[in-house]
C-alpha positions as CSV (number, residue, x, y, z in Angstrom):
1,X,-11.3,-14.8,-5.3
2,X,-13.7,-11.9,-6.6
3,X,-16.2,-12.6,-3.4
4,X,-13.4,-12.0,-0.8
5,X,-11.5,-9.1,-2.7
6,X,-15.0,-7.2,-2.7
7,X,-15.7,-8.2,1.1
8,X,-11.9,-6.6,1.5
9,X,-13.0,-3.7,-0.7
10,X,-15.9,-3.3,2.1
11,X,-13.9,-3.5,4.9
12,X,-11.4,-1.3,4.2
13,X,-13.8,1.2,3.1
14,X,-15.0,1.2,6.7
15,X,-11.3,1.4,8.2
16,X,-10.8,3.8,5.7
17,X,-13.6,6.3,7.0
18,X,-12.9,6.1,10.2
19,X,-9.5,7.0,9.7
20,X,-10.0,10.2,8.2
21,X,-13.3,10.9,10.9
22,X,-10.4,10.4,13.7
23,X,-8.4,12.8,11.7
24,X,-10.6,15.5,11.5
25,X,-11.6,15.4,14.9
26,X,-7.6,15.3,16.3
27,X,-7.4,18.7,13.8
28,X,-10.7,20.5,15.7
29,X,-8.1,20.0,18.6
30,X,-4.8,20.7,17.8
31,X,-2.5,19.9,15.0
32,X,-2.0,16.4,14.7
33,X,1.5,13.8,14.4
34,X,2.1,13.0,11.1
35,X,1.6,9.4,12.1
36,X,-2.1,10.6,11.9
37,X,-2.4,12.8,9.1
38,X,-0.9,10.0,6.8
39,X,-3.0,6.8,8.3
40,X,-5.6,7.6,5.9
41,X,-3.4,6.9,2.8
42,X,-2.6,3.1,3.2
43,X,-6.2,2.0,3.2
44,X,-6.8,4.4,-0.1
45,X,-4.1,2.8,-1.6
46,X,-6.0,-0.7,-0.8
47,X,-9.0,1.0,-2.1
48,X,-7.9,1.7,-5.1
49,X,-6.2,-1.7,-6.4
50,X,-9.9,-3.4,-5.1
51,X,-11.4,-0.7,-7.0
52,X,-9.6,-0.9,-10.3
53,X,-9.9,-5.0,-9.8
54,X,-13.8,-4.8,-9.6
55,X,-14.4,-2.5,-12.5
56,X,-12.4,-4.4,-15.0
57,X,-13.7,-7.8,-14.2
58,X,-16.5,-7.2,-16.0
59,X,-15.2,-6.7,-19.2
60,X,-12.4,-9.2,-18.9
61,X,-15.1,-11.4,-18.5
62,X,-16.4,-9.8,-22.0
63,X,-13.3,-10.7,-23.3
64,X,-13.1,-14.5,-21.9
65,X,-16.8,-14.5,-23.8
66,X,-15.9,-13.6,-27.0
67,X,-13.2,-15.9,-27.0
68,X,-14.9,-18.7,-26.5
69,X,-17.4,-18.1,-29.1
């Protein structure tokens, strides 16, 4: 489970830049549909559950540790 939420984490990172890249370039143009000033925000959302899930694993794995011991 931890090897494909980080592959996601990865992924949607990518997705994730190039959503905000195609938003700044539709601004240099003219003022974008909402549709595209808020496609950014889904994929952050993602981001940031994958990103709180990686950085406590390691210490829940602390605390599976010290149980066992």
């Amino acid at each position: 489970m931890s090897v494909w939420i980080r592959q996601f984490h990865r992924w949607t990172s990518i997705i994730f830049t190039l959503t905000v890249i195609a938003n700044f370039v539709v601004r240099a143009f003219q003022e974008p549909p909402m549709w595209v000033t808020y496609s950014p925000l889904p994929f952050l959302f993602l981001l940031l559950f994958t990103g709180l899930y990686m950085f406590v694993l390691p210490y829940a794995a602390k605390g599976r540790l010290a149980r066992q011991s």
